[in-house]
C-alpha positions in Angstrom: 8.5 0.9 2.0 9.8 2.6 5.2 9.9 0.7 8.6 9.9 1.5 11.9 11.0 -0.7 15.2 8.1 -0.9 18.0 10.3 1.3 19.8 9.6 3.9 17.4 5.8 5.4 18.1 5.9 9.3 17.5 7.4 8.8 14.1 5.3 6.0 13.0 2.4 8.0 13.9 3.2 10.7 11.6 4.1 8.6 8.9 0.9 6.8 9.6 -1.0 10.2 9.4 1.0 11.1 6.0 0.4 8.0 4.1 -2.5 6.2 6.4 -0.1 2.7 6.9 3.1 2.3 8.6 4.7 -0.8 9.0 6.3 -2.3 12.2 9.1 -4.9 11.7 9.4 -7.5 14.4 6.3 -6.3 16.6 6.4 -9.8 17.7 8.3 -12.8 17.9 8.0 -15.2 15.0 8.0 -18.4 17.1 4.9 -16.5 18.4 3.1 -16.7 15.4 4.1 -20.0 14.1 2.5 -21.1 17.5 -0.9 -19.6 17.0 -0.6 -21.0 13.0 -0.1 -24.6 14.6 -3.1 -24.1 16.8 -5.3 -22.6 13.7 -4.3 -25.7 11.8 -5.6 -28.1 14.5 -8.7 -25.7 15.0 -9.3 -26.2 10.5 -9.1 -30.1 11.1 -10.8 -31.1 14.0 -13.1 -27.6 15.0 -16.7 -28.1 13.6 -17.2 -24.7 15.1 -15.0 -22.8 13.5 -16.4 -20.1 10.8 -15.7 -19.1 7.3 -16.7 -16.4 4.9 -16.9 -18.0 1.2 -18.1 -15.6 -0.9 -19.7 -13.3 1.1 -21.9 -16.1 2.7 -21.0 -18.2 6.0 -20.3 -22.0 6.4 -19.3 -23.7 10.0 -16.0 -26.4 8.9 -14.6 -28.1 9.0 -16.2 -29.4 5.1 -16.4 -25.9 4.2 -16.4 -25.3 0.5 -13.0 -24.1 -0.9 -12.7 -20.8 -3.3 -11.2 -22.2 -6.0 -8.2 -24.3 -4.4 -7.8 -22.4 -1.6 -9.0 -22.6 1.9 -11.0 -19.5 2.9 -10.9 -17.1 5.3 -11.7 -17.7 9.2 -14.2 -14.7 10.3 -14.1 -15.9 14.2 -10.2 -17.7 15.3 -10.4 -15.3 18.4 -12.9 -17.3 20.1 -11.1 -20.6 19.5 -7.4 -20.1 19.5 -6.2 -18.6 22.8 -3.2 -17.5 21.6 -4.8 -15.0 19.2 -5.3 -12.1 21.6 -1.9 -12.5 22.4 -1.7 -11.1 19.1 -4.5 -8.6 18.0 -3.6 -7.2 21.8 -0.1 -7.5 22.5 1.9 -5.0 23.7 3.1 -3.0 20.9 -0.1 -3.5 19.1 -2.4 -1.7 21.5 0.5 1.0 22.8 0.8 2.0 18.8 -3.0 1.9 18.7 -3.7 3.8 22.0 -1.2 6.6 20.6 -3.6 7.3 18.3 -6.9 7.1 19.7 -5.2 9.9 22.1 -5.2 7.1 25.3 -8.5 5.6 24.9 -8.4 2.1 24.4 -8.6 0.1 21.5 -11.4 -2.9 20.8 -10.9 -5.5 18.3 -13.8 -5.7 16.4 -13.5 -8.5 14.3 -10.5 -10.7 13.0 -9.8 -12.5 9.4 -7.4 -15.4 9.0 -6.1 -16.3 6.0 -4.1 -19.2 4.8 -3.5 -17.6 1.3 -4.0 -14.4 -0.4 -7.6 -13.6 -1.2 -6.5 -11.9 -4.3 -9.1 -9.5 -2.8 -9.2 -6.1 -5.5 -8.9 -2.7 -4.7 -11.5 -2.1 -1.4 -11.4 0.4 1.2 -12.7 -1.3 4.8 -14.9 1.8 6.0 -17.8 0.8 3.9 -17.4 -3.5 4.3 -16.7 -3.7 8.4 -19.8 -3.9 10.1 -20.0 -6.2 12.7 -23.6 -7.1 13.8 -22.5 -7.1 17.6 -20.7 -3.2 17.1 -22.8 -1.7 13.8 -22.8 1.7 15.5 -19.4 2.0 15.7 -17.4 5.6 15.1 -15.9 4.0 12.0 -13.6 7.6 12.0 -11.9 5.7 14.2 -11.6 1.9 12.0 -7.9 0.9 12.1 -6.9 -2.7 10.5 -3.6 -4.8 11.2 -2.3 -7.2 8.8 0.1 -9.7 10.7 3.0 -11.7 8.6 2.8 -15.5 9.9 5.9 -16.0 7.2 7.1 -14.5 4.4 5.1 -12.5 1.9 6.3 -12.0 -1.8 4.5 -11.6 -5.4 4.7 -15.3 -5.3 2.4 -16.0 -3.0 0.2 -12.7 -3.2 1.8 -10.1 -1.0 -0.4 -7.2 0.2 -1.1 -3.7 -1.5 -1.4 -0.6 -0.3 -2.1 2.4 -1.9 -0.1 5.2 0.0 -2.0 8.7 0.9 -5.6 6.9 -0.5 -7.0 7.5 3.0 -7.2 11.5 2.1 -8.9 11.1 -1.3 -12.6 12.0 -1.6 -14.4 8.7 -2.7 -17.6 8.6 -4.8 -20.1 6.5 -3.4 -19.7 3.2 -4.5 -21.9 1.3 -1.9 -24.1 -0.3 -4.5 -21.2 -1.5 -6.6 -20.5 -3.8 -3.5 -23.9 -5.3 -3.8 -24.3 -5.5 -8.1 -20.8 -5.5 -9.0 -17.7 -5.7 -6.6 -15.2 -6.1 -9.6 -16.6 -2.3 -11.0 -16.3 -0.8 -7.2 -12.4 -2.2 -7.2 -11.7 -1.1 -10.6 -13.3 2.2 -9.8 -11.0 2.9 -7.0 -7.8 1.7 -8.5 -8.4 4.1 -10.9 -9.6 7.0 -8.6 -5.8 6.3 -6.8 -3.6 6.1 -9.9 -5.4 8.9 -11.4 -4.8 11.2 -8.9 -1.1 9.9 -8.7 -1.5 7.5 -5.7 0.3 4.4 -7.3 0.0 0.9 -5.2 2.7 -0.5 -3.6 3.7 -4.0 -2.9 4.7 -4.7 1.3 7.3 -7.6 1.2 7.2 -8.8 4.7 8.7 -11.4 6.8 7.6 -13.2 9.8 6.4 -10.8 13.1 6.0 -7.8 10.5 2.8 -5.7 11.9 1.2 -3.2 9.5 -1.3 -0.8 10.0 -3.8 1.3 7.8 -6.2 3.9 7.9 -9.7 2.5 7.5 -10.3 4.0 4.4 -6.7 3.3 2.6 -7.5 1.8 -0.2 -5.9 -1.6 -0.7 -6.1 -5.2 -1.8 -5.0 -8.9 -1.6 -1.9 -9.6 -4.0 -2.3 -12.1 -7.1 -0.5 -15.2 -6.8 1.9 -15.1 -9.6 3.2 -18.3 -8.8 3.3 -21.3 -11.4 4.1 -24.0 -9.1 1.6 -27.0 -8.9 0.8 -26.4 -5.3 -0.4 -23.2 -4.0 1.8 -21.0 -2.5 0.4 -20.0 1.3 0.5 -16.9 2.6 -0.6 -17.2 6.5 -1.4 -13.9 7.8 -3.8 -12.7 10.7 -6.1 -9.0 10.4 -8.0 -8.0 13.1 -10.3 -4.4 12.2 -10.1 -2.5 15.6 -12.6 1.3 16.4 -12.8 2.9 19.5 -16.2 2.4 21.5 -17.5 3.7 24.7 -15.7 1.9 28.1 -19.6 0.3 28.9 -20.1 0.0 25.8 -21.6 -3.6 25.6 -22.4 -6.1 22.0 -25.6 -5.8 19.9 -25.7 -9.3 19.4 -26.8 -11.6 22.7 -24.5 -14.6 21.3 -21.3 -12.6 21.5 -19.5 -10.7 24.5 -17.6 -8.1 24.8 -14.5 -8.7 27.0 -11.1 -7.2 28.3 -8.1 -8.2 27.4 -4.4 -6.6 28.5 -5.0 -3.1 27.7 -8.2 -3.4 25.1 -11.4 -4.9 24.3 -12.3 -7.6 21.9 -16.0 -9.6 21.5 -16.0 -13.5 22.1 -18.7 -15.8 21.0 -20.7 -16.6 24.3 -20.6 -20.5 24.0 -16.2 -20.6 23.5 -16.0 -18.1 26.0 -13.0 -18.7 28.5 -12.5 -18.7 32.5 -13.7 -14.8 33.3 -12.9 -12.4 36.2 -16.1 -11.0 36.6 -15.7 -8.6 40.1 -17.7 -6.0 41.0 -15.0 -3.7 39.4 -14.3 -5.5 36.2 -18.1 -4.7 35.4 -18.2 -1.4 36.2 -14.7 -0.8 34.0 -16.3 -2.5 31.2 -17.3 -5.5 31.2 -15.1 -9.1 32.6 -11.8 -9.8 31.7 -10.2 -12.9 30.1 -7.7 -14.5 31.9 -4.4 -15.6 30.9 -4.0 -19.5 31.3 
């Protein structure tokens, strides 16, 4: 798979366009991530508040039920872990991300964290994100980025993409999701390889950034590994749309809030110290500050 530095935006965009991913090595610093994976760690032990999706229904931990031996994923780390919107909105995140929305600014719409793969089948995001506090998003605009917190390999379920899927004309598959989710994935795994669009394997390593299209069609890698314990494969996605600068949430318990140069929506009762001027609400809403 091609690369490109942060450094690198006009090409990255067109490859982006072309295949509908593009992957940034070393967006940020590893040390970074390990931090915000240390803080995620204390959060799963000791945060009762934190919140998990376990097949497709929603437990608070930190008892949550596991999927088979694995942990599941975290629907809500950015409005417990500070040091997540360092990430979803760092620099070369949102200046890739405002290059494409032509200069408007991005808003993070939701974030998944994962300790392992999900070994989630084929799926395109356009028809699965829909956050009660945005459901009226443009979802033309859905972008998703898939952060390496350490090395991803077959052994421990690396992602796949399935380059150019984002131009394909799907069927629609929207009851599949409901009656049969394993038919929907097969379906479009075979809509890609039949029309030549073979999946790909990303390899990454730690402060690897890739982007996709929100409709690329991809999935969570198998674990192939036979080792007793499960290999981890720590990784953070955040789904990210443009909305209206006043735009405010549908849902009363969350907020939408500033951060750097986007938006993202924090549960009301985690919410940090806000600047909340006259200004700030008239640009869209308060800002989070920086501790």
């Amino acid at each position: 798979m091609r690369t490109f530095s942060p450094g690198e935006i006009a090409a990255a965009k067109a490859h982006f366009d072309t295949y509908g991913y593009v992957v940034f090595r070393r967006m940020f610093e590893p040390d970074r991530g390990r931090a915000f994976w240390r803080t995620v760690e204390a959060s799963i032990a000791g945060n009762a508040d934190l919140t998990y999706s376990v097949w497709g229904k929603f437990f608070s931990g930190p008892d949550v039920p596991l999927e088979g031996k694995r942990l599941p994923r975290i629907t809500d780390i950015e409005s417990h872990v500070a040091e997540t919107r360092a990430l979803m909105l760092g620099t070369g995140v949102t200046t890739f991300l405002r290059d494409w929305y032509d200069g408007r600014a991005p808003t993070c719409l939701q974030t998944l964290t994962y300790k392992f793969s999900s070994e989630q089948g084929a799926h395109s995001d356009k028809l699965l994100v829909r956050p009660p506090w945005a459901p009226d998003y443009d979802c033309e605009t859905l972008v998703a980025a898939w952060f390496a917190l350490e090395p991803s390999r077959a052994e421990n379920g690396a992602l796949i993409v399935y380059p150019g899927s984002h131009r394909l004309e799907k069927p629609d598959l929207s009851s599949e999701l409901a009656t049969d989710y394993g038919a929907y994935s097969r379906a479009l795994d075979e809509l890609c390889r039949d029309a030549g669009l073979q999946p790909q394997t990303f390899e990454a390593e730690p402060g690897d950034v890739l982007f996709w299209h929100g409709d690329l069609v991809h999935a969570g890698g198998a674990i192939t590994s036979d080792a007793a314990e499960l290999p981890t494969r720590k990784s953070l996605v955040c789904h990210y749309a443009v909305l209206p600068t006043r735009r405010r949430s549908r849902d009363p318990g969350v907020l939408r809030v500033r951060y750097g140069r986007g938006y993202y929506f924090h549960k009301r009762p985690f919410l940090p110290p806000l600047k909340r001027s006259l200004w700030n609400r008239f640009r869209g809403g308060p800002r989070v500050r920086d501790r």
